[in-house]
Backbone of each chain as ProteinMPNN parsed JSONL, in Angstrom:
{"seq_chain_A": "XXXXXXXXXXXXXXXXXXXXXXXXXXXXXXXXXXXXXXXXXXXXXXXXXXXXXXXXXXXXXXXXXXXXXXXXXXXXXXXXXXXXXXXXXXXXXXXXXXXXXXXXXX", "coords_chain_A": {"N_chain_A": [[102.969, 113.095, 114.713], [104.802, 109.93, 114.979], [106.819, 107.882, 113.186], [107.451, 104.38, 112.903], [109.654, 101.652, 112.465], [110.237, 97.901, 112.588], [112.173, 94.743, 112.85], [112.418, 91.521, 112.459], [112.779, 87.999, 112.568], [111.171, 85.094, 110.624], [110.095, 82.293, 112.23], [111.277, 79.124, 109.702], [109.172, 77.15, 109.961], [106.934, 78.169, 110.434], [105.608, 80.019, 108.625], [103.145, 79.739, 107.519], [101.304, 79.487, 109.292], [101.582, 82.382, 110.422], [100.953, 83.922, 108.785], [98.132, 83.036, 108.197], [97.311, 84.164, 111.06], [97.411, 86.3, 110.837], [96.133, 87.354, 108.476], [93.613, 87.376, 109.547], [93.465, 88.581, 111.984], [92.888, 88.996, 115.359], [89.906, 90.577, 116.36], [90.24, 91.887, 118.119], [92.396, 92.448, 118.85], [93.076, 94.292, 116.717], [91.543, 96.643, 118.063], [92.686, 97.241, 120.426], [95.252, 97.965, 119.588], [94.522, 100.476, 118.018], [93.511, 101.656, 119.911], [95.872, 102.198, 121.078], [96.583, 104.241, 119.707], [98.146, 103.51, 117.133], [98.378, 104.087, 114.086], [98.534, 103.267, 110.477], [99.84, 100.854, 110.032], [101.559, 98.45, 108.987], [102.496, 95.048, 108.312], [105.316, 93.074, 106.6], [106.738, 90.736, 104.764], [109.635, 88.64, 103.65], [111.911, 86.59, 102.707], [112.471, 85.0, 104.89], [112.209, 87.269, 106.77], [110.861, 89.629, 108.484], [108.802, 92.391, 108.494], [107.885, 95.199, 110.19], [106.012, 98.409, 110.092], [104.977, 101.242, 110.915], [102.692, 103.93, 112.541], [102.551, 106.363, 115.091], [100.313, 108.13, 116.914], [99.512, 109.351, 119.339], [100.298, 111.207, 122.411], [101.987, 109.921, 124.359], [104.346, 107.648, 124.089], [105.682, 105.264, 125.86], [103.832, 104.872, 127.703], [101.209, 104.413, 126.706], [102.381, 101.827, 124.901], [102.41, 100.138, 127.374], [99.746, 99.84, 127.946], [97.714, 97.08, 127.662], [99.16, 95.407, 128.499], [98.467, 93.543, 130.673], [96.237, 92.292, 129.533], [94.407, 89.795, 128.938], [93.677, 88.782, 126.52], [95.613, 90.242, 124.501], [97.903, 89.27, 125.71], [97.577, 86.582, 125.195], [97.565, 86.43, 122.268], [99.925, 87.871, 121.447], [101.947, 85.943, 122.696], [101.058, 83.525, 121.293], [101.702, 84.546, 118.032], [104.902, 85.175, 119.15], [105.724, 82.44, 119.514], [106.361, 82.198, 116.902], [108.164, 83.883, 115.772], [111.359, 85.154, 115.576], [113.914, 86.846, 117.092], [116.05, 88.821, 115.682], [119.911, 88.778, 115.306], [121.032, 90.677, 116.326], [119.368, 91.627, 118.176], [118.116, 93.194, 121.39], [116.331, 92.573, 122.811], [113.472, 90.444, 123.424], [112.163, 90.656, 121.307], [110.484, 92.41, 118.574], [113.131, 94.113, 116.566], [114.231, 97.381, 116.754], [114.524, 100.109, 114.032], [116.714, 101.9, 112.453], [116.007, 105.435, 110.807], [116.884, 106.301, 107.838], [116.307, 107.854, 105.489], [113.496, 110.293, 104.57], [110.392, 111.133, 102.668], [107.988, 113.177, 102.379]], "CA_chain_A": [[103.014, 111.675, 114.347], [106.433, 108.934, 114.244], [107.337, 106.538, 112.61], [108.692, 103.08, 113.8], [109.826, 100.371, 111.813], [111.155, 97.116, 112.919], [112.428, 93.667, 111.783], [112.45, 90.26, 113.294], [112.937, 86.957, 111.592], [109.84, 84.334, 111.401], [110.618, 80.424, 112.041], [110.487, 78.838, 108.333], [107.719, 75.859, 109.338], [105.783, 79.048, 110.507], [105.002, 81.309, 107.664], [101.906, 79.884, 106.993], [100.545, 79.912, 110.372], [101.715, 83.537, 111.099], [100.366, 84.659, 107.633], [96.923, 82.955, 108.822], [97.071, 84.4, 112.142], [97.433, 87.946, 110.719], [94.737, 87.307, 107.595], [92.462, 87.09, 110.56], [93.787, 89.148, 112.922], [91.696, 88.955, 116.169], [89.321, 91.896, 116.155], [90.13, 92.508, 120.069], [93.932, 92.797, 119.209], [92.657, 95.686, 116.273], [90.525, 97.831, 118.932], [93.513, 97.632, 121.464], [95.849, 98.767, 118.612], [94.343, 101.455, 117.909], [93.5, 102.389, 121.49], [97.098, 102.563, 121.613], [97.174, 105.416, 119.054], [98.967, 102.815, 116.324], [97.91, 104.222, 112.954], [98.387, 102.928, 109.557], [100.378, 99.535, 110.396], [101.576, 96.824, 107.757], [103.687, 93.968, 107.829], [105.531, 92.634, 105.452], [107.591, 89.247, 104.468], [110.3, 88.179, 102.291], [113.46, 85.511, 102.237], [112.691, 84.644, 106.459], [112.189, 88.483, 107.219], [109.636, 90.296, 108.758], [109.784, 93.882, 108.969], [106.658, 96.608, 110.645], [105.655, 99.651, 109.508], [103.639, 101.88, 111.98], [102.66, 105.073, 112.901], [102.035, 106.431, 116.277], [99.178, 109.203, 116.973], [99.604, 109.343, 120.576], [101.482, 111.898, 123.036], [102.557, 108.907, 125.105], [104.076, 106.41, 123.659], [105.958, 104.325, 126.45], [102.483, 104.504, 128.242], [100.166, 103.348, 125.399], [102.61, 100.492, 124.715], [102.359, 99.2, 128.163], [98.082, 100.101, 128.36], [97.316, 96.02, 128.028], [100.352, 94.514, 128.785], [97.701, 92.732, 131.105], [95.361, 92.006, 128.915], [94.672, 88.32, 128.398], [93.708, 88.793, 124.771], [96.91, 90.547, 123.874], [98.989, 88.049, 126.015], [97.351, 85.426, 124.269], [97.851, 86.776, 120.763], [101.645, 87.924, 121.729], [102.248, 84.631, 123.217], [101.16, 83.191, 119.796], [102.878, 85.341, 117.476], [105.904, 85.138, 119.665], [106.445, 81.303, 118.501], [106.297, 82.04, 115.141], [109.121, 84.665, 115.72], [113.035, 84.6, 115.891], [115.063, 87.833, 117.164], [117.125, 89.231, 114.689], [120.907, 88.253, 116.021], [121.495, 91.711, 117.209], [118.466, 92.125, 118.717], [118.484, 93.827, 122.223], [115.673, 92.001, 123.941], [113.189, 88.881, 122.74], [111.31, 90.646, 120.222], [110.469, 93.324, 117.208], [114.25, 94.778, 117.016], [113.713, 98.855, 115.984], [115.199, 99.837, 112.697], [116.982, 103.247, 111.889], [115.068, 105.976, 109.534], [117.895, 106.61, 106.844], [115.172, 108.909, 104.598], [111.675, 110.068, 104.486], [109.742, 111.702, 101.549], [106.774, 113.551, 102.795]], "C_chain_A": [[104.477, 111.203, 114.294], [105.876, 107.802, 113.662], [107.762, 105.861, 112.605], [108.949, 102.436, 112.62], [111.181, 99.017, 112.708], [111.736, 95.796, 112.61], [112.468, 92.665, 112.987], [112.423, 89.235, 112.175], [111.485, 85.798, 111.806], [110.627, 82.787, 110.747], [109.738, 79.908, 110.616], [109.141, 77.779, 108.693], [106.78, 77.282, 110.226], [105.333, 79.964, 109.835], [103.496, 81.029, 107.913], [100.909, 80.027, 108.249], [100.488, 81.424, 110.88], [101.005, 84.589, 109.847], [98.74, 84.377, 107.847], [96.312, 83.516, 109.811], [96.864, 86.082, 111.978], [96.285, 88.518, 109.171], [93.873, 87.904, 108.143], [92.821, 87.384, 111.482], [91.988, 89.056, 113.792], [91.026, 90.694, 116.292], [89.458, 92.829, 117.54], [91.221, 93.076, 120.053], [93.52, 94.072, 117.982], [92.487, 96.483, 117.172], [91.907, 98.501, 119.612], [94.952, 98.035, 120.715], [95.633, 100.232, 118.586], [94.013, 101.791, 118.742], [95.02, 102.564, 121.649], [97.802, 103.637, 120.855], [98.396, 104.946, 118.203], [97.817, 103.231, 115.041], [98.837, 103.328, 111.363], [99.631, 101.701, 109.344], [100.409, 98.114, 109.898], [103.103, 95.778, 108.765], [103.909, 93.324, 107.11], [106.55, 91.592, 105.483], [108.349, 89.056, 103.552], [111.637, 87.333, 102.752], [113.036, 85.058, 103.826], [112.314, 86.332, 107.199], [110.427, 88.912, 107.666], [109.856, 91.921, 108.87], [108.209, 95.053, 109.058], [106.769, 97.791, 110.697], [104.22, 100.128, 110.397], [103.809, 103.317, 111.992], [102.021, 105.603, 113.962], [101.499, 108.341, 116.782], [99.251, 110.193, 118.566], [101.05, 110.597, 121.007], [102.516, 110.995, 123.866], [102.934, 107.917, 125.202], [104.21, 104.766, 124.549], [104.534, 103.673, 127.407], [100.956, 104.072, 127.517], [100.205, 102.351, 125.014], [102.194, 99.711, 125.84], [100.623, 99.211, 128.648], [97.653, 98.467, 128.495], [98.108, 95.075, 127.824], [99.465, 93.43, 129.514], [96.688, 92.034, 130.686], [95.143, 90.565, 128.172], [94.751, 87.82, 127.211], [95.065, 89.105, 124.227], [97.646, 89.872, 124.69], [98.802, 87.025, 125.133], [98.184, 85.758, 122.972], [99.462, 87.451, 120.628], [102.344, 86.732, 121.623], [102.433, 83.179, 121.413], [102.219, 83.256, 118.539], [104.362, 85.076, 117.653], [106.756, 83.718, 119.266], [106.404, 81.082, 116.853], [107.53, 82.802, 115.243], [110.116, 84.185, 116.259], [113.921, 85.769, 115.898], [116.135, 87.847, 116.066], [118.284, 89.174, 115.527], [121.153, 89.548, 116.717], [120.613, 92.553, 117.952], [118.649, 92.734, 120.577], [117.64, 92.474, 123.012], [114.81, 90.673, 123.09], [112.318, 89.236, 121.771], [111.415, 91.597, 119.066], [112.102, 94.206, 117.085], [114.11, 96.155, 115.718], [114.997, 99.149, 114.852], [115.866, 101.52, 113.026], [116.164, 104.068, 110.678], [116.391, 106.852, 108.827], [117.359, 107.844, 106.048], [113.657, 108.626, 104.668], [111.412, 111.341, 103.249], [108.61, 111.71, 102.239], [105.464, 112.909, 101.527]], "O_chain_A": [[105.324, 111.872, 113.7], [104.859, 107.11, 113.694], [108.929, 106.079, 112.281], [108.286, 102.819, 111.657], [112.323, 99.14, 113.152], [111.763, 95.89, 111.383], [112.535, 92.955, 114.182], [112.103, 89.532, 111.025], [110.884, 85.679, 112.874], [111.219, 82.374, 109.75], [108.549, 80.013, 110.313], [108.235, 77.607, 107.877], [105.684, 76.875, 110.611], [104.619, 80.809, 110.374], [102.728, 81.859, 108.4], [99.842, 80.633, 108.156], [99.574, 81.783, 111.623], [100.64, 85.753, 110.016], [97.997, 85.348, 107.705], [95.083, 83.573, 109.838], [96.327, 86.865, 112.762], [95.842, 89.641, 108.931], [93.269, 88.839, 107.617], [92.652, 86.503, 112.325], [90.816, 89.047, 113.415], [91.686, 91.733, 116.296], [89.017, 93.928, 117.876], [91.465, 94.008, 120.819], [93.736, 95.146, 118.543], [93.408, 97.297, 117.237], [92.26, 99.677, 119.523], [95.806, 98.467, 121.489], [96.417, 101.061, 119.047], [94.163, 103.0, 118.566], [95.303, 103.261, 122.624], [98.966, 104.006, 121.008], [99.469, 105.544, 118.274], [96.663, 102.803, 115.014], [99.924, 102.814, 111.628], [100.32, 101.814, 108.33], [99.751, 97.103, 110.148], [104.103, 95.942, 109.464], [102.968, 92.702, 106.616], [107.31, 91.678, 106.448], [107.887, 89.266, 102.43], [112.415, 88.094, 103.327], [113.933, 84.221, 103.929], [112.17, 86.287, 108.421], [109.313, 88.576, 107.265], [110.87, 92.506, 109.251], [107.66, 95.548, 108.075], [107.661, 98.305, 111.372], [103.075, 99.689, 110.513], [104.813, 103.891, 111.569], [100.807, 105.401, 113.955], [102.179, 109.36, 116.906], [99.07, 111.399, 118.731], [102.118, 110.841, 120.446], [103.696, 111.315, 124.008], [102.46, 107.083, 125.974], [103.586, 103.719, 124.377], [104.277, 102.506, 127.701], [99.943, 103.522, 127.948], [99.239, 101.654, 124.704], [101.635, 98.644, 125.588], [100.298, 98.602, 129.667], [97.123, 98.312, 129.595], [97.91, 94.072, 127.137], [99.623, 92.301, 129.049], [96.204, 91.159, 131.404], [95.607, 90.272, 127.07], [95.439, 86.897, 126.773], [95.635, 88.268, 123.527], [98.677, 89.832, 124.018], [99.685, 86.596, 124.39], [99.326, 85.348, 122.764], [100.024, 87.411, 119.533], [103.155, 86.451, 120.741], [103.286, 82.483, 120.863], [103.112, 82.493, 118.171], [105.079, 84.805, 116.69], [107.921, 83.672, 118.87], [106.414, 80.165, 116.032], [108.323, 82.181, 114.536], [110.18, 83.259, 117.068], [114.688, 85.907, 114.945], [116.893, 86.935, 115.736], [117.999, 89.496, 116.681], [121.542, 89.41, 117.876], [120.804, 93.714, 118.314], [119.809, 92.484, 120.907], [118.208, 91.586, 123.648], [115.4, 90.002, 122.244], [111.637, 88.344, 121.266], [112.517, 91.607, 118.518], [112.039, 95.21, 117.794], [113.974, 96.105, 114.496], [116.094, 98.59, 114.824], [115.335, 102.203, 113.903], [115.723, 103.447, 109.711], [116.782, 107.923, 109.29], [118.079, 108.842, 106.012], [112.93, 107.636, 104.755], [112.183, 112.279, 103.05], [108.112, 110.687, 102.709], [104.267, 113.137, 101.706]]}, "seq_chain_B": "XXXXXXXXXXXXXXXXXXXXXXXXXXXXXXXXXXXXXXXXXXXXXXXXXXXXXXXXXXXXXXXXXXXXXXXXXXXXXXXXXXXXXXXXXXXXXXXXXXXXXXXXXX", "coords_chain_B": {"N_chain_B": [[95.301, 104.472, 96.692], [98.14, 102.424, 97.15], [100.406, 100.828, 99.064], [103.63, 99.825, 99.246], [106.47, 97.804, 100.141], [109.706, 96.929, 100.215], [112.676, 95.304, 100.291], [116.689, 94.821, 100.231], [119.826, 94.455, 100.396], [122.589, 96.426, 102.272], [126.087, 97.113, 101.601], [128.555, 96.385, 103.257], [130.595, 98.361, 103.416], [129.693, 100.856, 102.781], [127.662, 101.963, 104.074], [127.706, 104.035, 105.037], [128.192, 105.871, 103.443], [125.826, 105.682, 101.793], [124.077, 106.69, 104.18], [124.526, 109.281, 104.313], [123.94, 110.13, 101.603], [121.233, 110.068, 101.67], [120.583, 111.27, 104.104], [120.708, 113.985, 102.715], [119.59, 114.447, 100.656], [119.354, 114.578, 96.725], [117.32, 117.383, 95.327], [116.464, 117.257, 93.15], [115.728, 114.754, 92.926], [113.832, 113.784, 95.002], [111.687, 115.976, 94.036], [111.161, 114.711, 91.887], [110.639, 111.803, 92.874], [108.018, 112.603, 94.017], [106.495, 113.752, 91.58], [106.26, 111.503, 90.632], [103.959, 110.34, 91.853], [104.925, 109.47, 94.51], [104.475, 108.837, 97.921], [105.157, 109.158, 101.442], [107.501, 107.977, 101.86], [109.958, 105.993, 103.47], [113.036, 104.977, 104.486], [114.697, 102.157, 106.196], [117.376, 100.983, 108.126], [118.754, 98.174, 109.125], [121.264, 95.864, 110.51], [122.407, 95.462, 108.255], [120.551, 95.4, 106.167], [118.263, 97.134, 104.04], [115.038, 98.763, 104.268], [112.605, 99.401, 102.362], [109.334, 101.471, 102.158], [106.108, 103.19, 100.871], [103.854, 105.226, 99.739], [101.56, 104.845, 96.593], [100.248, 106.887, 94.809], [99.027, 107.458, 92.543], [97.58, 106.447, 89.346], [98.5, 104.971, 87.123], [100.599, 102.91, 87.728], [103.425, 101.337, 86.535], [103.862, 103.435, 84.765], [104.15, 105.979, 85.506], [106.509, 104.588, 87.563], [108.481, 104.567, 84.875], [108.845, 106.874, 84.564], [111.161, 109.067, 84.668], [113.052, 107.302, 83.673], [115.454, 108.041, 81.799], [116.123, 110.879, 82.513], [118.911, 112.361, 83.527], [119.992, 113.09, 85.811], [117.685, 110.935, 87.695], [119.264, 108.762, 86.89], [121.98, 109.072, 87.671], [121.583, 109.426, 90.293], [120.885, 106.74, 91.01], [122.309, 105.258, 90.106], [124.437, 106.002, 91.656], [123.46, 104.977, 94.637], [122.534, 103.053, 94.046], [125.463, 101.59, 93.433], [126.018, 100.729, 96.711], [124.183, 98.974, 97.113], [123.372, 95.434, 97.347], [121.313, 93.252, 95.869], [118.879, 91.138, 97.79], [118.94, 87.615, 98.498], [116.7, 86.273, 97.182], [116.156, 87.848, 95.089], [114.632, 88.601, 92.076], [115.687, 90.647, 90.199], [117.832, 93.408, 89.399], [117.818, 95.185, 91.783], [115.943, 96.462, 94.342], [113.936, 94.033, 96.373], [110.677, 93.454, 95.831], [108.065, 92.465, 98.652], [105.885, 90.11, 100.899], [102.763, 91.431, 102.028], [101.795, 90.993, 104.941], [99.467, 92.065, 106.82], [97.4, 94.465, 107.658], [96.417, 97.738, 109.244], [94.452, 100.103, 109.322]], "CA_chain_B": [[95.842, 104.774, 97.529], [98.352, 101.708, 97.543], [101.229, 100.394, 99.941], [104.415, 99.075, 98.706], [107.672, 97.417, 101.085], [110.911, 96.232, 99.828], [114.2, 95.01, 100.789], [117.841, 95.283, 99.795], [120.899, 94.988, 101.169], [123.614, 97.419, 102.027], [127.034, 96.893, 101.457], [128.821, 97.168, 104.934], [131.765, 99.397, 103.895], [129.195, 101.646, 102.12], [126.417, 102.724, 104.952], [127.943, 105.468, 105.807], [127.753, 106.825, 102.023], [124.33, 105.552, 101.958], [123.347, 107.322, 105.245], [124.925, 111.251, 103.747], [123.417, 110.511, 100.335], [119.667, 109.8, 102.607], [120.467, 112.212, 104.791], [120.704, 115.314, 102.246], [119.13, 113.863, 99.184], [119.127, 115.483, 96.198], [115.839, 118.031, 95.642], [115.722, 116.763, 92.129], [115.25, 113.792, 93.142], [112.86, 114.307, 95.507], [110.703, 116.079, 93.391], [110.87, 113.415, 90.525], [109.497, 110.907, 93.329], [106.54, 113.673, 94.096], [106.108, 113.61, 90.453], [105.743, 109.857, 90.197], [102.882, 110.392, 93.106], [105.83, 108.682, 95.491], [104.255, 109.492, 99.163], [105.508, 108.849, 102.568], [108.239, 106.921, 101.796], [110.685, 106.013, 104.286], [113.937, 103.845, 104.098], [114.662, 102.14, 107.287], [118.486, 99.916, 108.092], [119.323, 97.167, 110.607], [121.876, 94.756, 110.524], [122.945, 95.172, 106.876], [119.468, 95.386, 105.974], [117.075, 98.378, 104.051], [113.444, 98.338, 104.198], [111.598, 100.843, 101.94], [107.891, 101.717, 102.316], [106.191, 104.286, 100.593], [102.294, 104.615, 99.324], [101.201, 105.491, 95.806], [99.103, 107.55, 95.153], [98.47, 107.783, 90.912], [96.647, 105.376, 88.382], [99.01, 104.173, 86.646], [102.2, 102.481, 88.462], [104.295, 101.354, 85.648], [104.01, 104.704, 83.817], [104.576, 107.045, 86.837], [108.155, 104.298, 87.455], [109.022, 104.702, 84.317], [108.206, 108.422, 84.15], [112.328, 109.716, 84.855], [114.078, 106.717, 83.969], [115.844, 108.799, 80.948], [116.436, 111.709, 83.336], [120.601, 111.882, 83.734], [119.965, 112.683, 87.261], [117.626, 110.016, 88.515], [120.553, 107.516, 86.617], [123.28, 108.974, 88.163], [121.012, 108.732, 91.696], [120.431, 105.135, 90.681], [124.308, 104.992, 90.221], [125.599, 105.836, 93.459], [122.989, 104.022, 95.625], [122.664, 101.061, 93.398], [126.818, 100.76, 94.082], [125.775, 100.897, 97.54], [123.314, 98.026, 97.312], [123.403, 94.742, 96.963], [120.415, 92.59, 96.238], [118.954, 89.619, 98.532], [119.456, 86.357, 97.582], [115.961, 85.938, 96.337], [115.803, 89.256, 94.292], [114.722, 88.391, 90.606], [116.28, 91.594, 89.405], [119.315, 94.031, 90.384], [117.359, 95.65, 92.675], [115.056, 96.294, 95.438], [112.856, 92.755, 95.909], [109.118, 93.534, 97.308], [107.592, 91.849, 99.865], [104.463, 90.255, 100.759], [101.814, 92.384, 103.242], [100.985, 89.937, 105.855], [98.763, 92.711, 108.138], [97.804, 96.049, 107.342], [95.647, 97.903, 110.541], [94.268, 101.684, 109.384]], "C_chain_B": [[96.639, 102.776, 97.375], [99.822, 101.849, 98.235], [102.235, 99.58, 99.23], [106.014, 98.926, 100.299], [108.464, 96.434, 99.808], [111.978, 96.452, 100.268], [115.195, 94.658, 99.902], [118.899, 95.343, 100.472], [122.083, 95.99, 101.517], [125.024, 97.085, 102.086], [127.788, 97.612, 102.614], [129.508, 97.833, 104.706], [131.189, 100.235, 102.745], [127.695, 102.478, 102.437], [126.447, 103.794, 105.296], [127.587, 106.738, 104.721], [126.547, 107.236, 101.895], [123.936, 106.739, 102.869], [123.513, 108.779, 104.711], [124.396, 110.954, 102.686], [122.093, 110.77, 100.839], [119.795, 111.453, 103.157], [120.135, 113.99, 104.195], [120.832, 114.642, 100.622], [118.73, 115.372, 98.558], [117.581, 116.108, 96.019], [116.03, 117.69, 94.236], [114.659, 115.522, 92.206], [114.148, 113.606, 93.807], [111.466, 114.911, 94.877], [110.154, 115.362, 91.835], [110.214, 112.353, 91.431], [107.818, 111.935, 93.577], [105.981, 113.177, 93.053], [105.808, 112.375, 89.941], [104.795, 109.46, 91.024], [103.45, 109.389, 93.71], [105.425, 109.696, 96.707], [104.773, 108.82, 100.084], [105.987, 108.112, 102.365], [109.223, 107.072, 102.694], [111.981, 104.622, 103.861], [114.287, 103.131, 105.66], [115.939, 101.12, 107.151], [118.55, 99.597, 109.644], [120.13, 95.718, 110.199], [122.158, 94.51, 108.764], [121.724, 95.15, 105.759], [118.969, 96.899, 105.083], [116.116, 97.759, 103.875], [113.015, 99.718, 103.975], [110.501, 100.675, 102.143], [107.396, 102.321, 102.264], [104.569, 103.47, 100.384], [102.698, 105.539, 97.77], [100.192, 105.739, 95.534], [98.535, 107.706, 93.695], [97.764, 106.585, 91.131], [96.928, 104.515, 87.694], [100.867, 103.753, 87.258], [103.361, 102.807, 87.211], [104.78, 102.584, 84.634], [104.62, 105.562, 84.509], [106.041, 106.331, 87.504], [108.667, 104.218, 86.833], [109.464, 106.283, 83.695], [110.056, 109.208, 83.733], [113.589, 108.681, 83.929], [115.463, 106.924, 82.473], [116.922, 109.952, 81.397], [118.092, 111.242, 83.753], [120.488, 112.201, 85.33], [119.48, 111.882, 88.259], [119.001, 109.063, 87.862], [121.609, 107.889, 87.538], [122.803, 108.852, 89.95], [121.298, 107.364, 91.979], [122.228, 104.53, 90.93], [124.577, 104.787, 91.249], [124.84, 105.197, 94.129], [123.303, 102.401, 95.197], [124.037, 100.532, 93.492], [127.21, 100.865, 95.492], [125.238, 99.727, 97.907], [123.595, 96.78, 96.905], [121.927, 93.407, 97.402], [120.354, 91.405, 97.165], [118.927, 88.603, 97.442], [118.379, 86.099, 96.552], [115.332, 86.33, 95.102], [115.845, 88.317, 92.579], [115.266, 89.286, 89.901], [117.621, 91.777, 90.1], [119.038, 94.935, 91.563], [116.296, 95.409, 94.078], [114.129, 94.955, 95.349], [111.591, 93.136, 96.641], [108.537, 92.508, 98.052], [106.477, 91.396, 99.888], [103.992, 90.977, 101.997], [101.22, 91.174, 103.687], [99.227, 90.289, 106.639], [98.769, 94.059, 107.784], [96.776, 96.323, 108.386], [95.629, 99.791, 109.774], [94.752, 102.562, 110.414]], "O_chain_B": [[95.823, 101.86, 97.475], [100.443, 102.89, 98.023], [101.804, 98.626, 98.583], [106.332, 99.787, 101.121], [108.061, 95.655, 98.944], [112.369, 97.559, 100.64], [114.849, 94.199, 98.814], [119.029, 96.302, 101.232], [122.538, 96.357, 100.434], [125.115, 96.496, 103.164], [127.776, 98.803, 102.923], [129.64, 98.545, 105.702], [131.913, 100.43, 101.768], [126.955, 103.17, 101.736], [125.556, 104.501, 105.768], [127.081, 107.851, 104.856], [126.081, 108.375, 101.859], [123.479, 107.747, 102.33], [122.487, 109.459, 104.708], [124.041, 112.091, 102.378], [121.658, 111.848, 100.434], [119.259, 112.474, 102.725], [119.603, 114.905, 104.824], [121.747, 114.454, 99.82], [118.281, 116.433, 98.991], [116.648, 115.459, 96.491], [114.985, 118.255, 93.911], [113.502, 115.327, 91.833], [113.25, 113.165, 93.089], [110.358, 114.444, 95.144], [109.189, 115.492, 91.082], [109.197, 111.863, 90.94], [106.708, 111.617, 93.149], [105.107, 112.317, 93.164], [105.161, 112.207, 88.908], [104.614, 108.244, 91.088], [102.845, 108.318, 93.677], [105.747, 110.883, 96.749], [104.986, 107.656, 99.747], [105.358, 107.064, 102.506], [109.552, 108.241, 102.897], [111.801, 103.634, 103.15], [113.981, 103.982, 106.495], [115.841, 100.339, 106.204], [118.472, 100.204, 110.713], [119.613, 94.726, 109.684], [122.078, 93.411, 108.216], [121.973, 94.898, 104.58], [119.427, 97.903, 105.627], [116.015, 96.599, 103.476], [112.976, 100.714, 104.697], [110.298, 99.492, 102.418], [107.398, 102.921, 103.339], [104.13, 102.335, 100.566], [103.549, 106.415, 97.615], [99.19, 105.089, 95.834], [97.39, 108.157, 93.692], [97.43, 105.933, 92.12], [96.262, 103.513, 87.434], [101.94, 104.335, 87.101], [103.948, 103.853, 86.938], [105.793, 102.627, 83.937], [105.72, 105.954, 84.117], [106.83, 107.146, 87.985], [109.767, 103.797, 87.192], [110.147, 106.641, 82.736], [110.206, 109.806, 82.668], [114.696, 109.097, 83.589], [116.26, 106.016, 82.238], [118.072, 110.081, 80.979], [118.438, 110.134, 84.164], [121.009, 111.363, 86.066], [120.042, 111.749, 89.346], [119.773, 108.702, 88.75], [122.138, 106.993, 88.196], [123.538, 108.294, 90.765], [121.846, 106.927, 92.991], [122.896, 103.763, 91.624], [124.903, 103.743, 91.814], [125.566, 104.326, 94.608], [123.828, 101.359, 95.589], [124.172, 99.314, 93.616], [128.395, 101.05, 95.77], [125.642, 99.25, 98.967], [124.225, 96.836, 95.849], [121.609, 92.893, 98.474], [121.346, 90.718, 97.41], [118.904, 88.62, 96.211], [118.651, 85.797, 95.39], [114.521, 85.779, 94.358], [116.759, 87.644, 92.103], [115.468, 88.91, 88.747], [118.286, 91.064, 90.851], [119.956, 95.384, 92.248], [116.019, 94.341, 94.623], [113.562, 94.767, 94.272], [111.489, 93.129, 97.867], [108.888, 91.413, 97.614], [105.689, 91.918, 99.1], [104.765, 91.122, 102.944], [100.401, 90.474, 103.093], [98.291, 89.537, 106.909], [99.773, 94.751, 107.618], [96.086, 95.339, 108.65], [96.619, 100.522, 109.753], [94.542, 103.772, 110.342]]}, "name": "protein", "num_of_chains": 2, "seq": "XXXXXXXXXXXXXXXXXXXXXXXXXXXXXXXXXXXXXXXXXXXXXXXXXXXXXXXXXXXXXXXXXXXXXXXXXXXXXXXXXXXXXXXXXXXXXXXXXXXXXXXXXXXXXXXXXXXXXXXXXXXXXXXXXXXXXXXXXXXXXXXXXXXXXXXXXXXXXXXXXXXXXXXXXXXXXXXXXXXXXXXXXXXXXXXXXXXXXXXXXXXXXXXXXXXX"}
């Protein structure tokens, strides 16, 4: 098993839509989660922050992430998401920017 | 079984401390979080940033974080990180502020 974590910032007039949108996560974007061998997976909020907590089951990860890159449901629900979100300034590319693991306690 | 996240900032000319205190934490310490049924906790930094996230696993929270706080070695723990840290803006205390859970996925 790893462990990711990552951070991104969410646009302030969108909390409440991105906190609605993840209440009620679509049940299609669950399945294809966990088809991607993503176990026990929070997110969490505070001051403008976002920051994900995952764990990945899978031998393969670069090929699990990209399994429904095509997938109209998870475009959709990316696509979504994606305007609620705001790259952290030193982000690399346009989205979740990966964190360092400083300590872990089994 | 619950889920806790919080954030904290790090003091930029003091990550590096941070990172060797993480890196080869003390085994008291360590087994004083055990002992407070502190599981899978992880610390994670980006951009001046930490993000903890651990589960607990007792019955009673407040008893099991107050369990050490006597203990001259969690204080002097508490010491050196906590002059390491510096809260966010919105932090009601001197420490770590928690978060809300937008999305949690088994």
């Amino acid at each position: 098993m790893q462990r990711f974590a990552q951070v991104i910032r969410i646009r302030p007039d969108k909390l409440d839509e991105y906190r609605r949108l993840h209440a009620d996560c679509w049940p299609e974007i669950l399945e294809m989660m966990r088809r991607q061998n993503i176990r026990n997976c929070s997110i969490y909020h505070r001051d403008g922050l976002l920051f994900m907590y995952y764990e990945y089951v899978g031998t393969d990860f670069a090929a699990d992430q990209a399994r429904f890159a095509d997938d109209p449901t998870m475009q959709r629900w990316l696509a979504v998401t994606a305007a609620c979100q705001q790259p952290v300034d030193s982000a690399d590319g346009d989205g979740w920017a990966p964190m360092e693991e400083l300590f872990h306690l089994d």
